[in-house]
VOGU-3710 file (C-alpha; in Angstrom, 3 decimals, decimal comma):
1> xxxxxxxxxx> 0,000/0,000/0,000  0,953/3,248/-0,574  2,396/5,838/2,240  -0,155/8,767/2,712  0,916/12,237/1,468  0,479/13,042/5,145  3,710/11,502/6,060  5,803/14,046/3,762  6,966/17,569/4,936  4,816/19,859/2,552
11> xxxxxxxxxx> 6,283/22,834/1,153  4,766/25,502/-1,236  5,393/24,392/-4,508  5,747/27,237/-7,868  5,977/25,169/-10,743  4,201/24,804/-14,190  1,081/23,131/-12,595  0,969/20,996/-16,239  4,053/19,819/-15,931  3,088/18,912/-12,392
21> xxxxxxxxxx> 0,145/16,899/-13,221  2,050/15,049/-16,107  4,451/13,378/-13,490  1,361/12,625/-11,318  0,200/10,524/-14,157  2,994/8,569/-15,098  3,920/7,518/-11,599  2,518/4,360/-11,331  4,476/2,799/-15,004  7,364/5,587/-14,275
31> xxxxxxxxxx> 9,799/2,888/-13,146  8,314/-0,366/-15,718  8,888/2,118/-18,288  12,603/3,417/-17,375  13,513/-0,360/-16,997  12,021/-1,082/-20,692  12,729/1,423/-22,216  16,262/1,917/-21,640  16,687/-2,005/-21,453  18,000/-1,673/-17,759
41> xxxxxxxxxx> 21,037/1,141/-18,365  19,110/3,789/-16,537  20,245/2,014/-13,014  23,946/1,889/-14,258  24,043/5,923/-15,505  22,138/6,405/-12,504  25,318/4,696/-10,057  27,255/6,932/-12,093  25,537/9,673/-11,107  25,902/8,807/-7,542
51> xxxxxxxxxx> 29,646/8,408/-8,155  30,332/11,941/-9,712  28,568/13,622/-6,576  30,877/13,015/-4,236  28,888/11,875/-1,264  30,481/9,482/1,591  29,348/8,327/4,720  27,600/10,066/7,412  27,081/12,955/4,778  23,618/14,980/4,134
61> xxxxxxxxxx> 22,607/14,421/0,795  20,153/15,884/-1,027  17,740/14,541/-4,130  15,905/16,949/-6,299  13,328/15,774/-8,144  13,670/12,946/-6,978  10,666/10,943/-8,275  10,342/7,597/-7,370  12,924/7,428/-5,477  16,254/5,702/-7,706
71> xxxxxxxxxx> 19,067/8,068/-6,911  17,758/8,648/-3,282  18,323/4,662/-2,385  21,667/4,652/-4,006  22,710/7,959/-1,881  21,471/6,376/0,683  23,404/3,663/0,730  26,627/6,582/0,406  25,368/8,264/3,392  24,994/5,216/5,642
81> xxxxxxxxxx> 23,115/5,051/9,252  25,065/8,162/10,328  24,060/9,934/7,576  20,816/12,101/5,967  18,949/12,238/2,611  16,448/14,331/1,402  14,180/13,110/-1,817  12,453/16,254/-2,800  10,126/15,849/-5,724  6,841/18,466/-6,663
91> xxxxxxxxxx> 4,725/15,410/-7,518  2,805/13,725/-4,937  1,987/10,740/-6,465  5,751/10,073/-7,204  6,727/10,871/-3,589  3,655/7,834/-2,646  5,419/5,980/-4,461  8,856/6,449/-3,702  8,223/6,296/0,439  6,382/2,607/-0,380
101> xxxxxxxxxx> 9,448/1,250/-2,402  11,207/2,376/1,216  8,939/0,452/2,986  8,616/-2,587/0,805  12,520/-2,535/0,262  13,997/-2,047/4,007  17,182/-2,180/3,960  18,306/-0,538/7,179  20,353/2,284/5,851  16,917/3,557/4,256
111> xxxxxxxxxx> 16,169/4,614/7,563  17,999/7,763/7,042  15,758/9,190/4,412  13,005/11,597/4,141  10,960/12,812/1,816  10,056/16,278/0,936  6,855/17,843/-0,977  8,810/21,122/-2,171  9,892/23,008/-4,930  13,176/22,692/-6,817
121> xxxxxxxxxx> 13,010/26,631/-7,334  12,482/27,095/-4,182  14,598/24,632/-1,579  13,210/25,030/2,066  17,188/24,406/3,596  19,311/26,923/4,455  22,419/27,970/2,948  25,548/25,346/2,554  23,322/22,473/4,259  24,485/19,987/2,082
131> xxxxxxxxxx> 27,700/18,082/1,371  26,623/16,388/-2,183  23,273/17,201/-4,672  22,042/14,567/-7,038  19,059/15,127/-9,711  17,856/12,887/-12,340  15,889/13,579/-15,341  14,892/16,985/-12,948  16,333/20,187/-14,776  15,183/19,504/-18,362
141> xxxxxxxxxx> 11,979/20,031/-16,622  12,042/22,970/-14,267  10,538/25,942/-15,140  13,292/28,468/-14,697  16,795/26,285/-14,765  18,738/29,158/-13,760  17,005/29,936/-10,638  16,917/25,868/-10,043  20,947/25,993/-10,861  21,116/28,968/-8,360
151> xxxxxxxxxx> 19,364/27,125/-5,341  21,368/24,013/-5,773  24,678/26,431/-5,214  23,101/28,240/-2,345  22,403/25,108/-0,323  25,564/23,381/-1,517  28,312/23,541/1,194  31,350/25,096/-0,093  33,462/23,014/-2,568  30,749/20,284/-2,497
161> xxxxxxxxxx> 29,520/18,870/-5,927  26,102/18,367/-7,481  26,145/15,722/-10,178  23,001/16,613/-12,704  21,887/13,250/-14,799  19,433/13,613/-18,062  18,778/13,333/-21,726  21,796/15,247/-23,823  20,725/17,468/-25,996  23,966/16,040/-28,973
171> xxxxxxxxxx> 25,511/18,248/-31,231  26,639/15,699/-33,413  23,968/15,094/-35,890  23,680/11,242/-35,769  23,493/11,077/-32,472  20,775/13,813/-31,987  18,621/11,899/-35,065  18,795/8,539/-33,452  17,250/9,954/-29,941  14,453/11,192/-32,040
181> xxxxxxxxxx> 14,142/8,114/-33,972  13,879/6,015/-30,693  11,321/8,078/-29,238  9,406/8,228/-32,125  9,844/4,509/-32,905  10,095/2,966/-29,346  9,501/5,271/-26,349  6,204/6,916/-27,834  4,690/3,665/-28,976  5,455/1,601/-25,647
191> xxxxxxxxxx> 4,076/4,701/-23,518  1,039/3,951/-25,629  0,099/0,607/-24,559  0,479/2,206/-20,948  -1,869/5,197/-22,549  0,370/7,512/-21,735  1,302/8,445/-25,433  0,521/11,703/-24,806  3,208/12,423/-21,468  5,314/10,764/-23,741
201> xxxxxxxxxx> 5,644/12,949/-26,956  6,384/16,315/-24,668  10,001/14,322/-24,245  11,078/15,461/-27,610  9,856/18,446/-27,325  11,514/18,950/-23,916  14,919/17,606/-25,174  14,958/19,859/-27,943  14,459/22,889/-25,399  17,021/21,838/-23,594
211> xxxxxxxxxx> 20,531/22,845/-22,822  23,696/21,475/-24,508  26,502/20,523/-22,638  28,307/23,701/-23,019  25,386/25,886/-22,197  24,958/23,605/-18,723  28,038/23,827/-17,587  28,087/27,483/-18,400  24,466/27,692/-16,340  26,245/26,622/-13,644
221> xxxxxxxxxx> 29,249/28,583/-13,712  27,029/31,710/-13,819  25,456/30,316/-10,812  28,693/30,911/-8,614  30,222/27,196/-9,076  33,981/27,241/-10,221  34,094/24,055/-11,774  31,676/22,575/-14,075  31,971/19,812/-16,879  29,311/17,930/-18,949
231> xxxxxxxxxx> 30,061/13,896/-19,625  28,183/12,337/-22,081  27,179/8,962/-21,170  25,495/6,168/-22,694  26,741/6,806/-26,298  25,785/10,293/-26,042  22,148/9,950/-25,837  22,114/10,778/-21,674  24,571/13,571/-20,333  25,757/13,809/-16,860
241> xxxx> 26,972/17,375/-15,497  28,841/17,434/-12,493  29,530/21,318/-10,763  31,479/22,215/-7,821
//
């Protein structure tokens, strides 16, 4: 059964309420379809993620957007028993779902986490809380990356990293046709069966309004970090940015 809302902190949340609702409705297939559709990679970018932030034992760690709750485990597991995690995601239903995974999974170390109703534009921490920030498949989404880019910093302790996983928006033209092609060809038409076709398409369109590489690491530069570098992972169809 599902955790009650009630159990989250709540926060006031200013997002684009359509995008809002959109993650509502996919939550229940969200992690089926991950699994299918990227045949099972998703887990091993996501460890990579995890890796590139930094975070170590008895840290606090923080995941933004964190949905259903993937990259919060796997810091979890970083942070240990003498450590804290915070999944913060805008979408209830994905927050339901991630808090009964804990439950249903218990491993012991998942006893440091918490989840948070809340606002990536908006993070209810104070300034240089955390030591590491993780966020997958989050930014392409916010409504204002810059401000999102701008809280991350501002609750980041100094030095710390944030390590920012999602779709990369290629510059090399085979690359960039071949993501279409697959979510034309194989993402769109599995979402169907699930009758989510519709969620589904705005991923193109949401990719292609994206950020490159250079233009992410240069959003986060202009946020105040001094370092920032975009990998491309996965044969250049994900990107991973990681900013310190």
């Amino acid at each position: 059964p599902l955790v009650p809302t009630s159990r989250f902190k709540r926060h006031s949340v200013r997002c684009a309420s359509d995008r809002q609702q959109l993650f509502n409705r996919i939550a229940p297939v969200y992690d089926n379809l991950n699994d299918l559709l990227s045949l099972g990679q998703h887990r091993i970018w996501k460890r990579m993620a995890v890796s590139w932030s930094g975070a170590k034992t008895g840290d606090s760690l923080l995941d933004l957007c964190c949905g259903s709750g993937d990259l919060t485990f796997l810091m979890s597991e970083k942070a240990g028993a003498d450590g804290k995690v915070i999944g913060l995601d805008f979408s209830k239903e994905q927050l339901s779902i991630a808090s009964s995974r804990q439950y249903l999974l218990s491993k012991a170390c998942y006893n440091n986490i918490e989840w948070v109703e809340g606002d990536a534009l908006d993070l209810p921490f104070s300034n240089g809380y955390f030591d590491a920030i993780t966020m997958g498949y989050g930014l392409r989404n916010v409504v204002d990356k810059r401000r999102a880019m701008q809280e991350m910093f501002r609750v980041l302790k100094p030095g710390s990293r944030v390590s920012i996983l999602d779709f990369n928006k290629s510059m090399q033209p085979f690359t960039a046709l071949f993501q279409e092609w697959m979510i034309d060809n194989v993402v769109v038409p599995t979402a169907t069966v699930y009758g989510l076709a519709k969620e589904y398409q705005y991923l193109k369109t949401s990719i292609d309004e994206f950020l490159t590489g250079k233009e992410l690491e240069k959003l986060a530069l202009d946020a105040g970090f001094s370092y920032a570098r975009h990998y491309e992972i996965g044969g250049g169809l994900m990107g991973n940015l990681v900013a310190a």
